[in-house]
Backbone bond lengths (Angstrom), bond angles and torsions (degrees), N, CA, C in turn:
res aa  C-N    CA-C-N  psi(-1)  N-CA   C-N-CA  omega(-1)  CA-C   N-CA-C  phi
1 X - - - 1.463 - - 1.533 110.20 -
2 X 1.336 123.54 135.45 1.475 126.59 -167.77 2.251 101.93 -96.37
3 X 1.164 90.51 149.43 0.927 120.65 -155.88 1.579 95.97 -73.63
4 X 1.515 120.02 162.24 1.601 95.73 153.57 1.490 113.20 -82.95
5 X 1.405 124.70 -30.36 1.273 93.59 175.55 1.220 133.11 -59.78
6 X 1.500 129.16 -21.66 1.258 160.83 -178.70 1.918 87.27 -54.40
7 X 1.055 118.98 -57.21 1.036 118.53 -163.30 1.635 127.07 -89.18
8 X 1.834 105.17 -23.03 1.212 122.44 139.75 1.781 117.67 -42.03
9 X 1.023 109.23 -55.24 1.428 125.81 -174.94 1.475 106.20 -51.73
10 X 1.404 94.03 -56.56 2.075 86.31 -165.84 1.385 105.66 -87.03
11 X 1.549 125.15 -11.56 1.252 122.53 161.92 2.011 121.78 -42.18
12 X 1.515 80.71 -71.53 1.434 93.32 174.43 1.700 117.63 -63.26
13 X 1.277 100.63 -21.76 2.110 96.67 172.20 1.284 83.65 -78.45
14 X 1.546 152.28 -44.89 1.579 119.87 -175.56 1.277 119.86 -32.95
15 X 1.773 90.07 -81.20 1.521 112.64 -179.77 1.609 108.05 -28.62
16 X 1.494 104.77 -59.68 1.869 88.34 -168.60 1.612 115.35 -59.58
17 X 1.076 119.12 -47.81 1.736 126.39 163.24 1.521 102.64 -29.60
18 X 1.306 127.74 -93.72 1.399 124.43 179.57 1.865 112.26 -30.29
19 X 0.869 103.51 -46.24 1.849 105.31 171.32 1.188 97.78 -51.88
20 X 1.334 141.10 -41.07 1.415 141.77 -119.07 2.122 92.31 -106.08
21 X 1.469 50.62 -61.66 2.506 67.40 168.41 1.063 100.65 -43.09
22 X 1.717 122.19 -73.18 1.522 126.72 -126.95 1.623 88.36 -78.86
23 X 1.362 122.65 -38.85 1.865 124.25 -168.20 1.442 90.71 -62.70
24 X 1.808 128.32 -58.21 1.796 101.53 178.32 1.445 133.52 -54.80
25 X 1.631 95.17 -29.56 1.329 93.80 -173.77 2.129 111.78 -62.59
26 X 1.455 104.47 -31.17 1.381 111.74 159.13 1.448 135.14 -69.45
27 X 1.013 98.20 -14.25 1.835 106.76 -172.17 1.892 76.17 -96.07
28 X 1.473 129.34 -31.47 1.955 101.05 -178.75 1.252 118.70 -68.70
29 X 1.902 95.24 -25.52 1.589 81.43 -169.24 1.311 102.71 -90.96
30 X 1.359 147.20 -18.43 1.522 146.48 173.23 1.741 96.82 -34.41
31 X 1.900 103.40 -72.98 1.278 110.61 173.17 1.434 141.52 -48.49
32 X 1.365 104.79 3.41 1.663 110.16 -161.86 2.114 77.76 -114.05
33 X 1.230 114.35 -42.43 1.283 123.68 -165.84 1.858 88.31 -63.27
34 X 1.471 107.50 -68.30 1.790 107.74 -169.99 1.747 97.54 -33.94
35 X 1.760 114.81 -42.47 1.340 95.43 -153.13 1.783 125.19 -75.32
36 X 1.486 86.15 -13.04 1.465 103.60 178.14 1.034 115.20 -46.17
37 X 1.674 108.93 -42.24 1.653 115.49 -151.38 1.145 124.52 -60.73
């Protein structure tokens, strides 16, 4: 049986993962934008 912290824990490893996505998915388009120029 998981703990609450256990569950605190993988909560917040979601959240940072999804951060993790959404900042590359911004750092492609920054780079796709620089390459236009």
């Amino acid at each position: 049986m998981k703990t609450k912290a256990q569950n605190e824990f993988l909560k917040q490893r979601r959240q940072y993962e999804k951060q993790l996505k959404e900042k590359a998915k911004n750092d492609e388009l920054s780079l796709l934008e620089k390459l236009e120029w």
